[in-house]
N, C-alpha and C positions, 0 to 999 in steps of 0.2 A: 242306114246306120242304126244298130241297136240305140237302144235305150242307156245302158251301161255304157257302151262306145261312148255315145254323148255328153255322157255325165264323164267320160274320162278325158274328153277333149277340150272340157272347161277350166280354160287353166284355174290355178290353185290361188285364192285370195290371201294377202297378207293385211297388218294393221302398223300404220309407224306411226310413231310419238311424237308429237307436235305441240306446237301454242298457236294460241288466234294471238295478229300481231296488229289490232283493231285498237286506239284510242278509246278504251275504255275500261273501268280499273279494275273490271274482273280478270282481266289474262288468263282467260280457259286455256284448260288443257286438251288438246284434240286428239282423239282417234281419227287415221285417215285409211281408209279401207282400199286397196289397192289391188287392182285385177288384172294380168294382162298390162301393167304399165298404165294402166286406167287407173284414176282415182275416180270410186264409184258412190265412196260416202264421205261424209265428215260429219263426226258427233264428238258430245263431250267425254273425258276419261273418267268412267267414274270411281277410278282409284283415286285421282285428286279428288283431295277432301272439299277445295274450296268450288270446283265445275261439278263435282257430283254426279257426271254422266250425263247435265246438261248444258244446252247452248241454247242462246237466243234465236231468232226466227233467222238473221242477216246468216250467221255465219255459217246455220244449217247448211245454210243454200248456197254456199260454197263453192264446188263443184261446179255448178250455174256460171258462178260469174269465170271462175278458172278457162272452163272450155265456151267461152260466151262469144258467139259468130262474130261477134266486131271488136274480138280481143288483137292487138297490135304486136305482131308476132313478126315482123321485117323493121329493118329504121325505114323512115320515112327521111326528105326530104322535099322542103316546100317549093311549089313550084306557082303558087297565086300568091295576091299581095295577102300581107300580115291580117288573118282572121275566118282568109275565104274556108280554110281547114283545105286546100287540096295541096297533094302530097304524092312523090312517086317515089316508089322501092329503090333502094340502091344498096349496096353491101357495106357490110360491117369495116371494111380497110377503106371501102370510100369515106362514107362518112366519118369515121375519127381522122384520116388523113385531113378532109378539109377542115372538121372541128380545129382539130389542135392548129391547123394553118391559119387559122382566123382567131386563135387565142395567144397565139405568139408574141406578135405584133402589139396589140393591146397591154399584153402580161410587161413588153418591152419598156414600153412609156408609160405605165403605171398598172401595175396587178391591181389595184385596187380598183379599178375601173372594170372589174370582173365581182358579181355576186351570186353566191349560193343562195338559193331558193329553198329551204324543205322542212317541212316539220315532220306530222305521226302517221302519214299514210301507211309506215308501216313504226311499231315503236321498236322493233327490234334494235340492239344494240349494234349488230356487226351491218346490215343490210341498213340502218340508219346512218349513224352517224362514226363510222370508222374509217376507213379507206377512203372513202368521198373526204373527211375531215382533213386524212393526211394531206389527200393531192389538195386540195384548198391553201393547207399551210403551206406545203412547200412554194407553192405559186406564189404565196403572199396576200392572195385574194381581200377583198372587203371582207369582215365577219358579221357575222346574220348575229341579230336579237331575237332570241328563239321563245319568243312572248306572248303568243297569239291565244293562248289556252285559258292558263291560270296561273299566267304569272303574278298577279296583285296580291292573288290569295296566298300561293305560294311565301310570298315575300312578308305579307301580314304574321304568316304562323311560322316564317323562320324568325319574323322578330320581336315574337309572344314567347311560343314552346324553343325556338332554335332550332330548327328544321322541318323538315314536311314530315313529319314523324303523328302516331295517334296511336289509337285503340288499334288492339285487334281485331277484325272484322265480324271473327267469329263469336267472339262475347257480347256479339247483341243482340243474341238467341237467349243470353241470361238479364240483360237490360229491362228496366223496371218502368222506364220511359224512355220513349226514342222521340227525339228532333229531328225528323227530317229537313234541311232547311236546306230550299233550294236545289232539289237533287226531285226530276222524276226520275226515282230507282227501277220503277219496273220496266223501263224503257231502258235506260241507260246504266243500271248497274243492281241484274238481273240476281246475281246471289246475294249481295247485302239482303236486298229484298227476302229471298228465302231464311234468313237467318233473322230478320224482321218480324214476318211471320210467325216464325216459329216463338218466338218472346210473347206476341199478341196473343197465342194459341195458350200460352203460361200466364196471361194476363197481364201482359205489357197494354202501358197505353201509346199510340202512334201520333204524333201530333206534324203532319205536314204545313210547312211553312212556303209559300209559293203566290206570288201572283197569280199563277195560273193553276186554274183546277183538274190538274191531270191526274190521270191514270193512277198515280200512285198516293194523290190527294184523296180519290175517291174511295180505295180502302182503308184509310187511317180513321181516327176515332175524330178526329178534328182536322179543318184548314183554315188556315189564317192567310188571306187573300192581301200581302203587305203592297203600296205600293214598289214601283221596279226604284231599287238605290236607298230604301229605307230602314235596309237592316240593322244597320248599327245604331239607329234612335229606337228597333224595338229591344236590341239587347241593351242598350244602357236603362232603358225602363225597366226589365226586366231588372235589372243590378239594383237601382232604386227598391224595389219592392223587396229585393233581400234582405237589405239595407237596414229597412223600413221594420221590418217585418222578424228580423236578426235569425235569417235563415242563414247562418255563412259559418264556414267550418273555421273559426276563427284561430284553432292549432295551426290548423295546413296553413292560411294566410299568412300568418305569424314569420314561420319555416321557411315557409318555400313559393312565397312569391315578393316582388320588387313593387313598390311603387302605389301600394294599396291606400294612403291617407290620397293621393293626388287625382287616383281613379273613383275615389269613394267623392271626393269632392265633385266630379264634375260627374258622377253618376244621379246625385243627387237635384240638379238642376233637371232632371228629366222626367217628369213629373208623368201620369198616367195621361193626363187630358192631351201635355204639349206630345205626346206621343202618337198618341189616338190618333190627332190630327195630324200630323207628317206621314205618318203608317196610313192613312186611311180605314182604319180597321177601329173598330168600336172598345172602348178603353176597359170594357169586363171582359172582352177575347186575351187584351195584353195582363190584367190582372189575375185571371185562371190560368193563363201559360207560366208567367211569374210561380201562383201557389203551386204548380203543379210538380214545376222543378223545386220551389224550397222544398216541399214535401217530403221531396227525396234526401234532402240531408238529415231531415227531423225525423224518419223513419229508417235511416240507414238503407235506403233502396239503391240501387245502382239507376243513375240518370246517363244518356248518352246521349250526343248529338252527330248525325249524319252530316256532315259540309259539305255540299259540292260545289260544280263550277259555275252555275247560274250567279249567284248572287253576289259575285264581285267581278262580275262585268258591265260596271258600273265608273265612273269618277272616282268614287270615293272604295269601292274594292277594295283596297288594302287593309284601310280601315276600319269597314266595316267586318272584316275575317280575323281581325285582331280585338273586337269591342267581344265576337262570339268568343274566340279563343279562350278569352278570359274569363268566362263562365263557370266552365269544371273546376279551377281552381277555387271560388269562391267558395263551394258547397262540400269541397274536399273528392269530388267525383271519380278525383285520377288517385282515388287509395285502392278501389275497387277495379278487378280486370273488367266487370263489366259497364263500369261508368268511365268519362271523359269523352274525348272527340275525335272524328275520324275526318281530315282532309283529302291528305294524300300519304302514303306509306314510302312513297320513294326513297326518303332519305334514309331508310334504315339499309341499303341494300349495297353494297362495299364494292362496290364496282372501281374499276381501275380505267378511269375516262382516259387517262392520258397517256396510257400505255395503247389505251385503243386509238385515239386521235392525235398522238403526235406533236402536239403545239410545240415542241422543242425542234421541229421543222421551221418553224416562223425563225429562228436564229434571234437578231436582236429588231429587226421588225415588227413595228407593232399599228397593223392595220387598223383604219378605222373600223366603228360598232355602226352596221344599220339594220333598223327595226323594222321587223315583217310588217306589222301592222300600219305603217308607211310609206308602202313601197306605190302604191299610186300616185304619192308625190313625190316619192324620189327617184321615179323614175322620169320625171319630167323635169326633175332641177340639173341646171346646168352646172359646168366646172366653173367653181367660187371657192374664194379662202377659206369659207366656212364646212362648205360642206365638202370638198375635196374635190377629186377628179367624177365627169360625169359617167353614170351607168353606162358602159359598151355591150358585156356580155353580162347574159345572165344563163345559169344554169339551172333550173328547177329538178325537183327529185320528191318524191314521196307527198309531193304537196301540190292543189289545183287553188292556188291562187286569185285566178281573176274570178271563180265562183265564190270560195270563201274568204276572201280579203277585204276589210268593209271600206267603203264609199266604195262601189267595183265599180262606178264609172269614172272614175280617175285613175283604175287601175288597166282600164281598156285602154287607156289614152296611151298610158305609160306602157303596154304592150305593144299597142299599134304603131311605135315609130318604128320605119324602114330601119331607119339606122343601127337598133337595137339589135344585137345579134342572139339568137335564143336556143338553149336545148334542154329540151321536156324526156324526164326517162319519163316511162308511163307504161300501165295496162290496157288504158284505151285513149281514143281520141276526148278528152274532156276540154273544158272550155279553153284552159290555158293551153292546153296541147294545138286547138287552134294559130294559137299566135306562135309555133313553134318555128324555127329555122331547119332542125334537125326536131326526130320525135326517135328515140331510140327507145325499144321493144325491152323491158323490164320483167323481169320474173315472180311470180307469185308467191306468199307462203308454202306452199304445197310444191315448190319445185328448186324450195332453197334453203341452205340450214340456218340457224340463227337461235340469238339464247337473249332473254327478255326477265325484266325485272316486272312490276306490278305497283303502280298508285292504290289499289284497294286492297291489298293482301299481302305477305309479306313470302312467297315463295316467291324460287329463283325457276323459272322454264326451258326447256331446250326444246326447238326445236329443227327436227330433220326432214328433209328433200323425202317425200315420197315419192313422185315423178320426175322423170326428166324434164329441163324446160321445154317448153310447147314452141313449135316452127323457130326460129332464131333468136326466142329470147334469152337475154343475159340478167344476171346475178349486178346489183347495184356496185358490189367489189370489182365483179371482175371488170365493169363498164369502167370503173374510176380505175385498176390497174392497167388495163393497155390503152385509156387516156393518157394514165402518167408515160407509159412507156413511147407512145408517139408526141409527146412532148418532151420528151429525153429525160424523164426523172430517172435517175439509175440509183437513188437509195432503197439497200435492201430492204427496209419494210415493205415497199410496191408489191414483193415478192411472197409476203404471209398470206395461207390458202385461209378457208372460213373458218375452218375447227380449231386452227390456230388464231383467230382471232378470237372463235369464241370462250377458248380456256382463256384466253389473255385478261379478260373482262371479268371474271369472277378467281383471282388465283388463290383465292382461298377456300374455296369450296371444292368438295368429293368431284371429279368432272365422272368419276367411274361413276355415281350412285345418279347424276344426270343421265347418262346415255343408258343407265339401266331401269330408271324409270320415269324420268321426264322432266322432274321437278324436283326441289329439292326445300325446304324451308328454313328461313334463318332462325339460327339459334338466338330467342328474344327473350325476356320477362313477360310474361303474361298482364304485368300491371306495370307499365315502363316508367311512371313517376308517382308512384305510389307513395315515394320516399324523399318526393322533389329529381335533383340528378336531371335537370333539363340543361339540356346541352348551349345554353343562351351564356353569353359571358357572367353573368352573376353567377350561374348555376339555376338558378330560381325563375319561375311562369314570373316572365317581365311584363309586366301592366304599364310600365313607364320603360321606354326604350333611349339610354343614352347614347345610343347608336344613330337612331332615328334624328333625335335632339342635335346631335352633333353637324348631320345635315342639314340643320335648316328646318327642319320638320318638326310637326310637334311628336312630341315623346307620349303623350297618351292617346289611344284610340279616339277618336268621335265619329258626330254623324256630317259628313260633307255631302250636301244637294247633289243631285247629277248637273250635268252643266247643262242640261234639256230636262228640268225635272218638271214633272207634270201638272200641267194649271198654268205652268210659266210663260206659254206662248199663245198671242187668242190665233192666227194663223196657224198653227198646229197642236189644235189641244191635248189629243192622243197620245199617250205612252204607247211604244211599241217595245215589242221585246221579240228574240229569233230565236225560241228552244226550236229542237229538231225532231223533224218526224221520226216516230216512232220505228219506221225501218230503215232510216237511212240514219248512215252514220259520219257525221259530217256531208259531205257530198263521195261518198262513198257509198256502193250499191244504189245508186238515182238513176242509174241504166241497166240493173237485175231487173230485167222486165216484172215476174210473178212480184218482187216486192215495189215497183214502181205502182202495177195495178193495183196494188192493196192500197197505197198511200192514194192514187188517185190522180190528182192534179195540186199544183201549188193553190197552199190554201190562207187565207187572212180571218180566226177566228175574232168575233165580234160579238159583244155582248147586245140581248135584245133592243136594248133602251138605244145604245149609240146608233147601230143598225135604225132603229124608225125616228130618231130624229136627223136620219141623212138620206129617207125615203127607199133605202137599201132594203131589199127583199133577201131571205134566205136562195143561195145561189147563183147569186148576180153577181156578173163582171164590176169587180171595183177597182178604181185608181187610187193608190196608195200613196203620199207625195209629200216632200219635205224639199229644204232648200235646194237637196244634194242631187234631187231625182224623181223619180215615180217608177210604178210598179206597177202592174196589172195580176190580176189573180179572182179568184174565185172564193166572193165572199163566205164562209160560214159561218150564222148566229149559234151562239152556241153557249152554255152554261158554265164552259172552261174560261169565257173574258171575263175577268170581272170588268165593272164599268171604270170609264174612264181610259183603258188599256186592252192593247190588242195585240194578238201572238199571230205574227207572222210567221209560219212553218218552217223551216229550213233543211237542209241547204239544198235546194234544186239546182241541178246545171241550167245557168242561165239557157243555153241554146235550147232547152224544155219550155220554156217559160211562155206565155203569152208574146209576150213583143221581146223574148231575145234578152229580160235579164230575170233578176231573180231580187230575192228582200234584202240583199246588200248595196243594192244601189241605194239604198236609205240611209247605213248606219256610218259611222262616221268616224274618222282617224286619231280622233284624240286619244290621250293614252289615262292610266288609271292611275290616281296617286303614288300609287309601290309600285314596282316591280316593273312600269311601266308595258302596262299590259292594253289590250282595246278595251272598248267602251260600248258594244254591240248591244246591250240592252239600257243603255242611255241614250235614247234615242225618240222624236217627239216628232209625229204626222198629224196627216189628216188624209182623211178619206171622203170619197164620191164617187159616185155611179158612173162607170166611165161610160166615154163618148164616143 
């Protein structure tokens, strides 16, 4: 064959419009490059302003995991007992016939003895939580507490600012000081980072806030090494010293915030020393952080702070996200688009939940509420007045549970009962898909359409099916619509295809200016409380919460201990805390072999001093061990622990691990002041050379 022949037997590549639908607050926009029904790349669009035409290293590699030789592309049905993971092929009519015959019976004597499983495996709107939502309602099922993330925080800044609302992402390229606090950005929320940089490039100063000295500690101009749960005694110190020092935008105070004599009173008990010591961090670190933000009022600079989700996964979480909350407003920060704070963006984004989910399916039923973050002990609690009917079924979807659900050896127990009857959608076999009954073949980003809001940025996404699904996989709808239909749901909603789901979810946006180019940005003010206008029931940045009061709780921010705070145990002196490796996302991509190699092996970083007063060498098998458990892994000394506290990597599949778990067999079920969220970094070991 010629040369030219060749070149004309290449079929013709296209590129379709997509979003990364990855728990993380960038929401790229993707190009996916399509050959022959092959998708052959995935990159960023760099007509989106906020992807720029890039992507992080996970999602590059895409493709990878899509066509990845142990992707789960038949149902399964389990043929060993609960955990062996063996499984044999049987068809799409068998298995929902027997699913829905064994969800019958159950739904019969109590639906509520049926729970949905799923968080962000993917955050889409319609392939999340819409069709799964309705058949849930209609059934009557238990309702999930969908808390696992950031709900504390979340709940702190709905009851400071009134919603999960902040800065715009992009004016912290004009930002005069940035707080990173609790956020490694260059891992985990890759374009703030570029828009960081670029401020530093203008002469911004970067002040990383973090136990841990990562990656994005190591570029900033400063790190403050806090201990883990001590954030809200370094912002009340921090408030003192404004205080002190009459750095405070006493207009903006005046106008447009609640509650300021009551927080001034109990900021003031917070003295630099009694902070020092709580923080662990040297009391001229918290008094240059303090000048560094007055400075910004006295000079009229634009001050900003990054929030993420590290630092209120904690006890006291809530709290502590409400002591920072209240920051910008002191100094006047939220006059300026390039000053205030950025949590999460979500609540700016008009989505129509209930036209996608249906709750008006529930009729006058109203199911019990149980929390993800407890499902290792409620899957072992029996039928009692209190807690209702016991777990029968459970259906998992978008979420691997017994890897990331903490104490996971409580939640192996609550897998492992025979009795339990289980079904895993999934991309591959992961640790919960183990304990699966049925394991049904789920479809990818890349082979389904779906339309996504954003926590870091305030664009709307669409995205479209570049490929067909891969051998028998199914779409998360269409798996929940001929569910409902072999369970006999015959209400017409069953019957809404995706792209009528997806218009359904934004009805007030252009759907033409989406499908023409991918995204779409909401119409916002550049300075959203410039003028006050917080959506809190005063209207005004609440510093005193009557809402909160009215609970029971207190109505002003503090600092509450972890309930394992560090020192507190001579049996487990060690803080531990679970940021995630750098390429994995959640336990997502922990089987993309090229990014497994990079990350290596599950790691336990350790600072020099703890290391040689435990005879630990760099590289050595250590046992990691608390009431709850122990862990094995592979120590490394390393400049990122500070002493006292050590960072256990996360989230490995346990079945990777040394002996079969991973560092949630450590952490523990309690939940967070607000919002009732986990507690994964209040958590307190000890370590030694295993044996």
């Amino acid at each position: 064959m010629s040369s030219s022949a060749a070149r004309d037997a290449t079929p013709p590549s296209q590129q379709i419009r997509g979003a990364c639908p990855h728990d993380c607050p960038d929401t790229c926009a993707l190009l996916t490059t399509v050959q022959g029904g092959v998708a052959i790349r995935v990159q960023g669009n760099p007509e989106h302003p906020q992807t720029h035409g890039v992507l992080c290293t996970k999602v590059s590699r895409y493709p990878e995991r899509t066509y990845h030789p142990q992707r789960i592309l038949q149902p399964l049905k389990r043929v060993g007992h609960k955990g062996a993971g063996q499984f044999e092929r049987v068809s799409w009519d068998s298995a929902l016939r027997d699913i829905a015959s064994r969800l019958k019976p159950i739904a019969a004597r109590d639906p509520q003895a049926i729970l949905p499983y799923s968080y962000a495996g993917t955050m889409g709107l319609v392939q999340g939580e819409s069709m799964a939502a309705r058949f849930f309602h209609q059934l009557g099922a238990s309702l999930l507490d969908r808390t696992i993330c950031a709900a504390a925080g979340g709940e702190g800044l709905v009851r400071t600012l009134g919603g999960k609302l902040g800065m715009k992402v992009e004016f912290f390229a004009q930002s005069k000081l940035i707080l990173i606090w609790g956020s490694n950005s260059i891992g985990s929320n890759l374009h703030f980072w570029r828009y960081a940089l670029e401020a530093k490039r203008l002469g911004a100063k970067l002040i990383c806030i973090d136990p841990r000295k990562t990656e994005t500690a190591d570029k900033c101009h400063e790190h403050i090494a806090l201990l883990p749960g001590t954030d809200a005694a370094l912002a009340l110190a921090m408030m003192r010293e404004l205080i002190v020092h009459d750095w405070l935008d006493h207009d903006y105070i005046d106008q447009h915030t609640l509650g300021w004599p009551e927080l001034r009173e109990r900021a003031l008990a917070w003295t630099l020393e009694r902070a020092a010591q709580v923080c662990g961090v040297p009391q001229a670190q918290i008094e240059s952080l303090a000048r560094d933000y007055g400075r910004c009022f006295i000079e009229q600079q634009p001050a900003a702070i990054r929030l993420n989700y590290g630092m209120q996964r904690v006890r006291g979480g809530g709290n502590a996200t409400r002591a920072i909350a209240c920051l910008p407003a002191l100094i006047g920060a939220w006059r300026q688009p390039a000053g205030g704070l950025l949590f999460s963006s979500s609540g700016h984004f008009p989505v129509d939940k209930s036209a996608l989910q249906r709750p008006d399916l529930l009729g006058a039923r109203t199911p019990r509420t149980l929390n993800m973050v407890s499902i290792g002990d409620d899957l072992q609690r029996a039928t009692s007045s209190d807690f209702g009917a016991r777990i029968e079924a459970l259906i998992v979807y978008n979420s691997n549970p017994v890897a990331v659900a903490p104490d996971s050896g409580q939640v192996v127990q609550g897998f492992a009962r025979e009795d339990l009857f289980t079904v895993v959608l999934e991309h591959f076999q992961t640790d919960t898909a183990d304990y699966a009954d049925y394991i049904l073949p789920a479809t990818t980003q890349l082979e389904h359409d779906d339309i996504h809001l954003s926590y870091g940025h305030t664009d709307v996404l669409l995205n479209r099916a570049a490929i067909a699904p891969l051998g028998e996989a199914k779409t998360n709808t269409q798996i929940f619509r001929e569910l409902a239909a072999h369970m006999g749901f015959d209400d017409p909603c069953f019957a809404d295809d995706d792209e009528a789901l997806c218009r359904l979810a934004y009805p007030s946006l252009d759907y033409a200016q989406l499908l023409a180019r991918g995204f779409a940005s909401l119409p916002l003010p550049d300075a959203p409380f410039a003028s006050g206008g917080f959506p809190t029931p005063s209207g005004k940045c609440e510093f005193y919460s009557a809402t909160l009061a009215a609970q029971g709780l207190d109505g002003l921010p503090d600092h509450l201990p972890n309930y394992e705070a560090a020192g507190s145990s001579a049996p487990y002196p060690l803080a531990m805390i679970s940021p995630p490796a750098r390429n994995f996302l959640n336990s997502t991509f922990v089987n993309v072999t090229s990014l497994r190699d990079i990350e290596g092996e599950p790691l336990l970083e350790i600072a020099a001093a703890d290391a040689a007063a435990r005879g630990i060498q760099n590289g050595a098998v250590v046992r990691v061990f608390n009431d709850r458990g122990s862990y094995r892994c592979t120590a490394r000394l390393s400049e990122r622990a500070r002493s006292g506290v050590v960072n256990g990597l996360g989230v490995w599949w346990r079945k990777l691990g040394l002996d079969g778990t991973n560092v949630n067999q450590l952490t523990s079920q309690r939940l967070t002041d607000l919002g009732r969220g986990p507690t994964f970094y209040d958590c307190l070991v000890q370590v030694e050379l295993a044996r």
